[in-house]
C-alpha positions as a Markdown table, in Angstrom:
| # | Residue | x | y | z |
|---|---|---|---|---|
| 1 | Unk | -12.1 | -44.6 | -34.3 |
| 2 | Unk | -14.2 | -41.3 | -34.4 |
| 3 | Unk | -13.0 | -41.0 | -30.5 |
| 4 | Unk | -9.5 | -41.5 | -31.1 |
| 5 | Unk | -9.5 | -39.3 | -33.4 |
| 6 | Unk | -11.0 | -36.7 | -31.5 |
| 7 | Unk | -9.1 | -37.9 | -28.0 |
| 8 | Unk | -5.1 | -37.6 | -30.2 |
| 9 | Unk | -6.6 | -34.1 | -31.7 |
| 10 | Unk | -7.0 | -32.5 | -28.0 |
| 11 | Unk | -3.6 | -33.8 | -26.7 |
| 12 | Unk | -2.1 | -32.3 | -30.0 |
| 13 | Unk | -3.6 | -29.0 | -29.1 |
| 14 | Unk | -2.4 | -29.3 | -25.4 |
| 15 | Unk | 0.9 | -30.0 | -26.1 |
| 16 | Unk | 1.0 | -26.7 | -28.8 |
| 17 | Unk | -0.9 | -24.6 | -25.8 |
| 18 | Unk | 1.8 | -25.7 | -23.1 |
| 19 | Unk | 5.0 | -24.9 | -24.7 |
| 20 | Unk | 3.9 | -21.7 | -26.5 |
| 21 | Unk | 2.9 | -21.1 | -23.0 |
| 22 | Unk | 6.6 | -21.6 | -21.8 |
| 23 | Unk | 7.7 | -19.8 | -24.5 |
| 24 | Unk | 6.0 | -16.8 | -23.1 |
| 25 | Unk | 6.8 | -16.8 | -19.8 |
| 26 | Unk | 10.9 | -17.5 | -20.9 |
| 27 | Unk | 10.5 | -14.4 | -23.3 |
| 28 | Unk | 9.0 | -12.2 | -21.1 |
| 29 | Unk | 10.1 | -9.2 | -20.7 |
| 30 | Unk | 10.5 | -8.6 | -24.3 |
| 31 | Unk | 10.2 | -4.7 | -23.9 |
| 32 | Unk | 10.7 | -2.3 | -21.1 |
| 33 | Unk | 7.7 | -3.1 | -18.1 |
| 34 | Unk | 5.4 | -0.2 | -16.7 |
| 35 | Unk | 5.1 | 0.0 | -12.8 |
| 36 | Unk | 2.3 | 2.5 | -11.7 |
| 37 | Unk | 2.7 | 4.1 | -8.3 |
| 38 | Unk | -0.6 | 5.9 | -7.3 |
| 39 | Unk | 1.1 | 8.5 | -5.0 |
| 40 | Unk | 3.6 | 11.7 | -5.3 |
| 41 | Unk | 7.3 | 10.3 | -4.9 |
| 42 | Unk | 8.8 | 10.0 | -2.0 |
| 43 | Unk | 6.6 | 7.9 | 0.1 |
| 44 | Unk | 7.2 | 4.3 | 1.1 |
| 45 | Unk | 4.8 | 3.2 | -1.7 |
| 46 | Unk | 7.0 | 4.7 | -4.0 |
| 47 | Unk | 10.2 | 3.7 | -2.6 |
| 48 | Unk | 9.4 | -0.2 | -2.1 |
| 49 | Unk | 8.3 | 0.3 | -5.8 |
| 50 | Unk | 11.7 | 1.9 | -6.8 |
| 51 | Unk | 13.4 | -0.4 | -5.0 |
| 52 | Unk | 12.2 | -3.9 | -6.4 |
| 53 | Unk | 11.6 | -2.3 | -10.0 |
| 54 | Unk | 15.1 | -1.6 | -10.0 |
| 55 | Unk | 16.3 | -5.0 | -9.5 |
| 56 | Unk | 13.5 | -6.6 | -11.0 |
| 57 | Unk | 15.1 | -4.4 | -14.4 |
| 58 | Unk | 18.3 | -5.8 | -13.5 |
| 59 | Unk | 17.3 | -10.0 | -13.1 |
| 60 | Unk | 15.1 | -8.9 | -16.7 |
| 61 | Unk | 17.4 | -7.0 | -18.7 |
| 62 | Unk | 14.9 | -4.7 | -19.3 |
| 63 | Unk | 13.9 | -1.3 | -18.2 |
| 64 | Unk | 11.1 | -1.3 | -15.1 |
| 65 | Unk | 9.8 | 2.5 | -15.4 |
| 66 | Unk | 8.5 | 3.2 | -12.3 |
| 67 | Unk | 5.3 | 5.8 | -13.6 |
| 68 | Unk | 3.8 | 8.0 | -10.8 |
| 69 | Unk | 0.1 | 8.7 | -11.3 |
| 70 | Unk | -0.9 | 10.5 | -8.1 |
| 71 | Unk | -4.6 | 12.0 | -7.6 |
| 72 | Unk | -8.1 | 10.7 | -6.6 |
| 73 | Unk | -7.1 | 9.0 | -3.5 |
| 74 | Unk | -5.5 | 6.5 | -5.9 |
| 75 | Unk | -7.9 | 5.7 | -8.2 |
| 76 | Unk | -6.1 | 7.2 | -11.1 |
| 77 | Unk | -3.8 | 4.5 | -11.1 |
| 78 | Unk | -6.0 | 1.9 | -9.9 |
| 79 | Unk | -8.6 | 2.3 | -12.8 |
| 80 | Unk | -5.4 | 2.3 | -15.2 |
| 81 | Unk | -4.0 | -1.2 | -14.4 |
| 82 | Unk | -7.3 | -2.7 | -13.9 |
| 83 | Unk | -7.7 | -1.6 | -17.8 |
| 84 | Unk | -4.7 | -2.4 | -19.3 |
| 85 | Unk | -4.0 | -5.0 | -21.3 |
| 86 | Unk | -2.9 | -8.0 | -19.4 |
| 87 | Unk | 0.0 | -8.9 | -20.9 |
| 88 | Unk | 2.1 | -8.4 | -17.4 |
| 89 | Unk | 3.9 | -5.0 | -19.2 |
| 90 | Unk | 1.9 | -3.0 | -16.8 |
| 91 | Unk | 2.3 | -3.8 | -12.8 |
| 92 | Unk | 0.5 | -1.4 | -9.9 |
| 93 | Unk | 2.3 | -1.6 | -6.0 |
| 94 | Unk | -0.6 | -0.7 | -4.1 |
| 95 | Unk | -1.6 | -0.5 | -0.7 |
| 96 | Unk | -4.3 | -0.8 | 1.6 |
| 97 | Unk | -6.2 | 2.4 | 0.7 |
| 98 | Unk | -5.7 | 1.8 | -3.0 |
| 99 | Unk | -6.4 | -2.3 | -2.2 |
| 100 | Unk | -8.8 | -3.0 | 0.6 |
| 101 | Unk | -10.5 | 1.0 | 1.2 |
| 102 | Unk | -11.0 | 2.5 | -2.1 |
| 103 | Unk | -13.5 | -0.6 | -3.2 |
| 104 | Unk | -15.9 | 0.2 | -0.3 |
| 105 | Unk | -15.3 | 4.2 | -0.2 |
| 106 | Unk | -15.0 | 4.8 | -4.0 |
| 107 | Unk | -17.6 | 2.2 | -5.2 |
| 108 | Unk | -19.9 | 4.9 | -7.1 |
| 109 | Unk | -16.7 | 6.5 | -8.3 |
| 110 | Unk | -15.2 | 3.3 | -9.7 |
| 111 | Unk | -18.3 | 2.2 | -10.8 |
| 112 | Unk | -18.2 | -1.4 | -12.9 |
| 113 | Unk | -14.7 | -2.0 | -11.3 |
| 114 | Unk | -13.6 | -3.8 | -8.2 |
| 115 | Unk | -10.0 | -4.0 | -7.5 |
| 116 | Unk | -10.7 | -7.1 | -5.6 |
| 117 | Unk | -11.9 | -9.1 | -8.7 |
| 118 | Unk | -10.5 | -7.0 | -11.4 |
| 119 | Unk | -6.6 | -7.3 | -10.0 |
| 120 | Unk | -4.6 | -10.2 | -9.3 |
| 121 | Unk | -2.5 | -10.0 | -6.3 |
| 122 | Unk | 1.0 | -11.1 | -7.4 |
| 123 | Unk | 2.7 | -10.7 | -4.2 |
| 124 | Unk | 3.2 | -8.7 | -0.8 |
| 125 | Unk | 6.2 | -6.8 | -1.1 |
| 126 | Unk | 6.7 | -5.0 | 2.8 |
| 127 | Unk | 4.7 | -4.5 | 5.8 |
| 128 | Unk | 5.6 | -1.2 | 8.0 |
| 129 | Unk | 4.5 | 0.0 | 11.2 |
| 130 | Unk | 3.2 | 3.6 | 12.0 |
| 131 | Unk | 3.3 | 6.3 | 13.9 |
| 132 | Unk | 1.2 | 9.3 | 15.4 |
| 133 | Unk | 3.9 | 11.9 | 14.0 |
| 134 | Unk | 3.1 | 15.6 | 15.2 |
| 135 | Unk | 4.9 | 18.9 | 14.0 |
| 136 | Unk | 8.1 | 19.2 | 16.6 |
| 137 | Unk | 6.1 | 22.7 | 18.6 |
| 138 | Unk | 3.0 | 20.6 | 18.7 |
| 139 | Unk | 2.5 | 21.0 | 23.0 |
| 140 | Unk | 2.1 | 17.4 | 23.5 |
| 141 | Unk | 4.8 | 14.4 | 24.0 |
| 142 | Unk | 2.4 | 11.3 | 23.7 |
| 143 | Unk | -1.2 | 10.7 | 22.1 |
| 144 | Unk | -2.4 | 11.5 | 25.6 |
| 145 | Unk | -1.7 | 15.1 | 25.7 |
| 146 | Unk | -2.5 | 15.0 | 22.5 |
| 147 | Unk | -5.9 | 14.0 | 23.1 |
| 148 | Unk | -6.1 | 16.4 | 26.3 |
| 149 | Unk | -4.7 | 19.7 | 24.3 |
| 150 | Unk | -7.0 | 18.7 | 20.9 |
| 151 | Unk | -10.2 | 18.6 | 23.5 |
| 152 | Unk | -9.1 | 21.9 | 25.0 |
| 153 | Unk | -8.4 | 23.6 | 21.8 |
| 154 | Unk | -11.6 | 22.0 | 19.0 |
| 155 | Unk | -10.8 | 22.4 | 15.4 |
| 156 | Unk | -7.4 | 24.0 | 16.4 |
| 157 | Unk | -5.3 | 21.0 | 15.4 |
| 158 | Unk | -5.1 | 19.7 | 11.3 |
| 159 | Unk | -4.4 | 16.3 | 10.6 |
| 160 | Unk | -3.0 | 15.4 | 7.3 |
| 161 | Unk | -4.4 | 12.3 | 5.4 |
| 162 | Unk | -3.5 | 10.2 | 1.8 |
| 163 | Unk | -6.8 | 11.6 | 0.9 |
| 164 | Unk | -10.9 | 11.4 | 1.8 |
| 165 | Unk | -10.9 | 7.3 | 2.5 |
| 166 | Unk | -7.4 | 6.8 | 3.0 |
| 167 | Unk | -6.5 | 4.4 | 5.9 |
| 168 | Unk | -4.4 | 7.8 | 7.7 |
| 169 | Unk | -8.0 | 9.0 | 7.2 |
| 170 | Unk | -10.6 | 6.5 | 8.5 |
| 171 | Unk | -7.7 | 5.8 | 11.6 |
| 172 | Unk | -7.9 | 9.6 | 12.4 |
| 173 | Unk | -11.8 | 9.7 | 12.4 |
| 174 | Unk | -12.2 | 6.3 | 13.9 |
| 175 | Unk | -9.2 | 7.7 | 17.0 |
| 176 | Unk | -10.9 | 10.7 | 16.9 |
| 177 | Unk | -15.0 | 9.4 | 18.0 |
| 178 | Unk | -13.5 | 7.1 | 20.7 |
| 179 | Unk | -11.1 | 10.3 | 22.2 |
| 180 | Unk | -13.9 | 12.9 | 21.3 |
| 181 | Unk | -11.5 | 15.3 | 19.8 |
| 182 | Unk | -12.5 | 17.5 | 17.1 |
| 183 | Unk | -9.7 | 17.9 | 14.2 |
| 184 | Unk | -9.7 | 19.4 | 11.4 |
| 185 | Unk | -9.1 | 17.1 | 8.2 |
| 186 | Unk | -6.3 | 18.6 | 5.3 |
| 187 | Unk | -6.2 | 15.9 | 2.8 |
| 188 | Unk | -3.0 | 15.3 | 0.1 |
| 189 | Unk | -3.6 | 13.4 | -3.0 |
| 190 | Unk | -0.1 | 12.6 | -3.0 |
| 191 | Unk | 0.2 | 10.4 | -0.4 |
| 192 | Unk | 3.1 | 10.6 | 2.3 |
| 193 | Unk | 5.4 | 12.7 | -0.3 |
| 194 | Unk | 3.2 | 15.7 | 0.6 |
| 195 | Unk | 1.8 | 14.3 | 3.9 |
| 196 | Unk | 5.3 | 14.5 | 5.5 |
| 197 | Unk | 6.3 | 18.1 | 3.9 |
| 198 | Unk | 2.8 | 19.8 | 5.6 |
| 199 | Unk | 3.9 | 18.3 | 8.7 |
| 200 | Unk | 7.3 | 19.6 | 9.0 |
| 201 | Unk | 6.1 | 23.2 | 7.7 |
| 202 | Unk | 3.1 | 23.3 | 10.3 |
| 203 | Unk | 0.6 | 23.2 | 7.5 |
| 204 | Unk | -0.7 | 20.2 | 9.5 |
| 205 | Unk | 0.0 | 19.2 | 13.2 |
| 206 | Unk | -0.5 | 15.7 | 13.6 |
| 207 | Unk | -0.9 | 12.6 | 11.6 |
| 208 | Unk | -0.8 | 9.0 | 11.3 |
| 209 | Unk | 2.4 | 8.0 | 9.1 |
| 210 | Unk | 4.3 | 4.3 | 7.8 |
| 211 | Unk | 7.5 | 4.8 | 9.8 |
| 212 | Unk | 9.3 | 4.1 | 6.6 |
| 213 | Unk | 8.4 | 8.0 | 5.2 |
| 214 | Unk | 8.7 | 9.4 | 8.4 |
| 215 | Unk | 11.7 | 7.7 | 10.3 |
| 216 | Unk | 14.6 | 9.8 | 8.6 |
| 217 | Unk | 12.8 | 12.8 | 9.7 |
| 218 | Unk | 11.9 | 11.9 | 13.0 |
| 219 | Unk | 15.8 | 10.5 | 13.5 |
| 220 | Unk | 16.5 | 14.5 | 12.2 |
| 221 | Unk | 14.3 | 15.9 | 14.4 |
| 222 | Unk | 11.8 | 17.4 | 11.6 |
| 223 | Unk | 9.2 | 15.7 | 13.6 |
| 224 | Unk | 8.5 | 14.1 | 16.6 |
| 225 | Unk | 6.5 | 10.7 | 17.1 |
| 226 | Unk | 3.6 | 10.3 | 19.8 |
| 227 | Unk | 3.2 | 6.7 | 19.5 |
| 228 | Unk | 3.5 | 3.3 | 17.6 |
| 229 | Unk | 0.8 | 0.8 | 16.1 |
| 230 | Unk | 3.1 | -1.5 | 16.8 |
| 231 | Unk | 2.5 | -4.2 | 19.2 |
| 232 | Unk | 5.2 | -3.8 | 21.5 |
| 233 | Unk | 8.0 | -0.7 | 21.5 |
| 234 | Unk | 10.4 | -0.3 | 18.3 |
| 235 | Unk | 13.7 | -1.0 | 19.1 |
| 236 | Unk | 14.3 | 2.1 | 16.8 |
| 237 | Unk | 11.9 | 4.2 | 18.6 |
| 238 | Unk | 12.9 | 2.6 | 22.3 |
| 239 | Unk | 11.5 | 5.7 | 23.8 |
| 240 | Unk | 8.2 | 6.1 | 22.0 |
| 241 | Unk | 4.9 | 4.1 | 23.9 |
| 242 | Unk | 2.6 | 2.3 | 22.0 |
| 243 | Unk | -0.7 | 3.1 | 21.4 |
| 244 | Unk | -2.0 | -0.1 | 23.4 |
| 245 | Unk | 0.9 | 1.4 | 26.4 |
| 246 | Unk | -0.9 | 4.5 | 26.5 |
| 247 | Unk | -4.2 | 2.7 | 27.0 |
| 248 | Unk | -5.8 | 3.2 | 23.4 |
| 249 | Unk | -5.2 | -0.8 | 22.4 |
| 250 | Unk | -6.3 | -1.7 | 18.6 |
| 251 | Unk | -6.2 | 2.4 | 17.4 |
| 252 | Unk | -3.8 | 2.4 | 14.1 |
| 253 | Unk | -3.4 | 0.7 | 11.3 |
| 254 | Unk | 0.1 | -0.9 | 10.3 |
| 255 | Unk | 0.6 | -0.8 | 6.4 |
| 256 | Unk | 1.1 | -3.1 | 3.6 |
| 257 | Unk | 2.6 | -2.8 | 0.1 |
| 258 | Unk | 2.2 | -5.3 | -2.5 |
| 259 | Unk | 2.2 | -6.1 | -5.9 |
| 260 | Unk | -0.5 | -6.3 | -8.7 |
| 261 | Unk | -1.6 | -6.7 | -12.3 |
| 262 | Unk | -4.7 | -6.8 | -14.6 |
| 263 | Unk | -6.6 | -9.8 | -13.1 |
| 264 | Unk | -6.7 | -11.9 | -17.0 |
| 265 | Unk | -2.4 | -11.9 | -16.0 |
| 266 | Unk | -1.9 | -15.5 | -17.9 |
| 267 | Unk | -0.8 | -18.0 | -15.6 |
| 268 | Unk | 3.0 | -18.7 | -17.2 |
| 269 | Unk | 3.4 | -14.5 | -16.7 |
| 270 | Unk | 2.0 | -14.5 | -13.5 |
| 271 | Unk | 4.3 | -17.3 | -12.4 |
| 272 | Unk | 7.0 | -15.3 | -13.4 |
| 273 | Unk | 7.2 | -12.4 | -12.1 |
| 274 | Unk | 6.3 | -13.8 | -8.4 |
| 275 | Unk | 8.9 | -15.7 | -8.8 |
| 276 | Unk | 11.5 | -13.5 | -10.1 |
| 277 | Unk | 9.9 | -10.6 | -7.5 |
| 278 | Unk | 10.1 | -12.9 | -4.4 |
| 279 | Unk | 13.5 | -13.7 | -5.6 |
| 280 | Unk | 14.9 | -9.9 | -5.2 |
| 281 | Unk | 12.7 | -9.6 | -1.7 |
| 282 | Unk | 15.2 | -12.3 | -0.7 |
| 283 | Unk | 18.5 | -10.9 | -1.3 |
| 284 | Unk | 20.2 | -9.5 | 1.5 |
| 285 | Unk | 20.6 | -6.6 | -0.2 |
| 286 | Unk | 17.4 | -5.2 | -0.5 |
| 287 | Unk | 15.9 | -7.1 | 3.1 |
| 288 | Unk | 18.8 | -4.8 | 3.9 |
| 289 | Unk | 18.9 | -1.5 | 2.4 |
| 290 | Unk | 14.6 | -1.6 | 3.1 |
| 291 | Unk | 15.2 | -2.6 | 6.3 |
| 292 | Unk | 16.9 | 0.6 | 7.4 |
| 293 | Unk | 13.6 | 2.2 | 6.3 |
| 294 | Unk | 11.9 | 0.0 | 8.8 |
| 295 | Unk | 10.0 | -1.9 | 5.9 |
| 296 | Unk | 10.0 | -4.9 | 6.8 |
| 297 | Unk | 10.0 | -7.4 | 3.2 |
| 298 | Unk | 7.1 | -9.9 | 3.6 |
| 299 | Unk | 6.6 | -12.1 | 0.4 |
| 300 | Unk | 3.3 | -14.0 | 0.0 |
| 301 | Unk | 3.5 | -18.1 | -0.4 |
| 302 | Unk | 1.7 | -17.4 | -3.6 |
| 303 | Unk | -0.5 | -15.4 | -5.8 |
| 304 | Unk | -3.3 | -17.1 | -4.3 |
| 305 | Unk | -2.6 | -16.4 | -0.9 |
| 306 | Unk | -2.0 | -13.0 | -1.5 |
| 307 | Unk | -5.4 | -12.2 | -3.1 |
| 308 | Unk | -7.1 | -14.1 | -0.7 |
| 309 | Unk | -5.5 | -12.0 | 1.6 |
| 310 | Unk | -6.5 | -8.3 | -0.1 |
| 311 | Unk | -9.8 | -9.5 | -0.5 |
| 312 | Unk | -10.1 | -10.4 | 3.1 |
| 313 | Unk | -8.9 | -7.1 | 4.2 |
| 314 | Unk | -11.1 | -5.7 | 1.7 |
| 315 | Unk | -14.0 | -7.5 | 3.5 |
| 316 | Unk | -12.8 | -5.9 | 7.0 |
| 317 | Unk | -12.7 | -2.4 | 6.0 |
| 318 | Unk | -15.9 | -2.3 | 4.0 |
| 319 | Unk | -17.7 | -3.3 | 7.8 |
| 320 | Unk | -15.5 | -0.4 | 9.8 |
| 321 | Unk | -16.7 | 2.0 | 6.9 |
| 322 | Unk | -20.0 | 1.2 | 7.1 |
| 323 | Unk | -20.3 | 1.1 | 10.3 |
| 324 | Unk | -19.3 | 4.5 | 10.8 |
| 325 | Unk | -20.9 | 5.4 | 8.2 |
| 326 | Unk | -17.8 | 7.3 | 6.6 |
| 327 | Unk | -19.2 | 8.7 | 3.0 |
| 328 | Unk | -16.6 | 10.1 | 0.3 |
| 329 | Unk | -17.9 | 13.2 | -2.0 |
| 330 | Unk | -18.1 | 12.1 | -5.5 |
C-alpha cells in the first residue's frame, strides 16, 4: 500500500509540474524582453538582432528592446546574459568572436564563466560571407597586390579589427604569417559600426568585413572589395575573385549570428522562443528584406544542434589560437 501511495503521490506532482510548465511557456512574454547586442549599432550583429526582435515583438505582443552594450571585445554583454536570471526576459545574438573566440582568448578575463556551458544556443539566426574591403585609394585591386604593396611598404598599412581576439583579428594575423606582411593592428570595440566608418575615412586601409555591413558601401563606392571567403564568386560581387581564385585557399572566415540565453532557460521557454524565432526566419519577408544584405537566414534543427554546433566551433578556434600562440592583454 506504502508503494502506491508513494507511486499516485509522484504522478500527482508530475501532472502539477507539466501544466504549470505549459502555463509558462503560453504566458511568456508577460513583460517587454531584453535582447543584448555586444557591438555599436550598425553592424550586421546588430541589424539581424533588430530585425528578428522586431517581429519577434510583433508574433509576442510585447516590446523586444534591442540593448546595445558595446566594449571589451564583447564581453560586456557576454558576462551580462550569462548572469541574468534565466527566465528567457534577457536574450544575447552573438557571434563567433563573442561565441567560439572569446572563451579561448578571454579565459583569464572571464574567469569562472564559459559561454560554451554557461549559454544555451537557442538558434542560428544568418550566416554571411566576407570580404577583404580596402579604403577606395588603397593602390591595390586584389589581395595580391595587396600582399605585394604591404611587403613593400611594412607597418604602412592599418587594418581595422572587432577588437584584440576578434575573428577580423586572428584572420588578419593568421593572412598575415602565411603572406609575410607586416600591418599595423587598429582595433574598434564597436564592432563593424566603427570598423566600416575608419575604413571609409582612411583611419584604416584594409580589413576583413561580413558583406552584410559592407555591401551598401561597396555598391556606393565608399569602399572597394579585394576578395571573397566565399567558396565560389558572389553573384553580387561577379567581378571580385575569391580568396581560393587568387591562390590563398582556406584564408577568411565567413560569419555566423545566432541566438542565446542564460544556459538554466527552462525547457517550455526555451521551446518557445525557437520556435516562434524560427518561425519569423521563415517568412518571406524577412528571408527577403535580410537577403538583400547578403545574410543569408540559416535556422538550426534545434537548440541542441545549435549548441553542439558553438561548442564545436569553440573547440576549433581554441587549437588555431593556441597554435599561434595569439595572447590578449588583460
Amino acid at each position: 500500500m506504502s508503494r502506491l501511495l508513494v507511486s499516485l503521490a509522484a504522478l500527482s506532482a508530475l501532472s502539477a509540474v507539466v501544466p504549470g510548465a505549459a502555463i509558462a511557456a503560453d504566458a511568456f512574454p508577460a513583460r517587454p524582453v531584453r535582447m543584448l547586442v555586444p557591438f555599436s549599432p550598425g553592424g550586421a550583429t546588430d541589424i539581424v538582432a533588430r530585425q528578428v526582435a522586431s517581429r519577434l515583438g510583433e508574433l509576442w505582443g510585447q516590446p523586444v528592446i534591442i540593448d546595445n552594450r558595446a566594449g571589451a571585445s564583447g564581453n560586456i554583454a557576454l558576462e551580462a546574459t550569462m548572469k541574468a536570471v534565466p527566465d528567457g526576459y534577457t536574450l544575447f545574438v552573438g557571434n563567433v568572436t563573442t561565441n567560439a573566440i572569446n572563451e579561448t582568448t578571454f579565459e583569464q578575463v572571464l574567469g569562472k564563466w564559459r559561454p560554451s556551458r554557461d549559454l544555451v544556443g537557442i538558434t542560428n539566426l544568418i550566416e554571411i560571407p566576407h570580404v577583404v574591403a580596402a579604403h577606395p585609394g588603397l593602390p591595390a585591386v586584389d589581395v595580391k597586390q595587396l600582399v605585394e604593396y604591404a611587403r613593400k611598404n611594412p607597418n604602412k598599412l592599418n587594418y581595422a579589427s572587432a577588437g584584440i581576439g576578434s575573428y577580423p583579428h586572428l584572420d588578419m594575423v593568421l593572412f598575415a604569417r602565411v603572406t609575410g606582411m607586416q600591418l599595423t593592428h587598429v582595433p574598434y570595440k564597436g564592432g563593424a559600426g566603427q570598423m566600416v566608418p575608419s575604413l571609409m575615412g582612411n583611419e584604416t586601409q584594409v580589413a576583413f568585413l561580413n558583406l552584410g555591413s559592407t555591401i551598401e558601401h561597396l555598391r556606393a563606392g565608399r569602399l572597394k572589395a579585394l576578395a571573397t571567403a566565399a567558396p565560389q564568386r558572389l553573384a553580387e560581387l561577379p567581378n571580385v575573385p575569391t580568396m581560393a581564385e587568387q591562390g590563398f585557399a582556406g584564408q577568411g572566415t565567413n560569419a555566423w549570428n545566432g541566438l542565446f540565453g542564460p544556459a538554466a532557460l527552462p525547457r517550455p521557454i526555451l521551446d518557445r522562443i525557437f520556435n516562434d524565432t524560427v518561425k519569423v526566419l521563415s517568412t518571406a519577408e524577412l528571408r527577403d528584406s535580410l537577403g538583400k544584405l547578403l545574410m543569408q537566414v540559416a535556422p538550426s534543427k534545434s537548440p541542441e544542434a545549435y549548441t553542439a554546433f558553438v561548442r564545436g566551433e569553440t573547440a576549433k578556434w581554441a587549437k588555431v589560437i593556441r597554435e599561434n600562440n595569439i595572447k590578449v592583454a588583460e
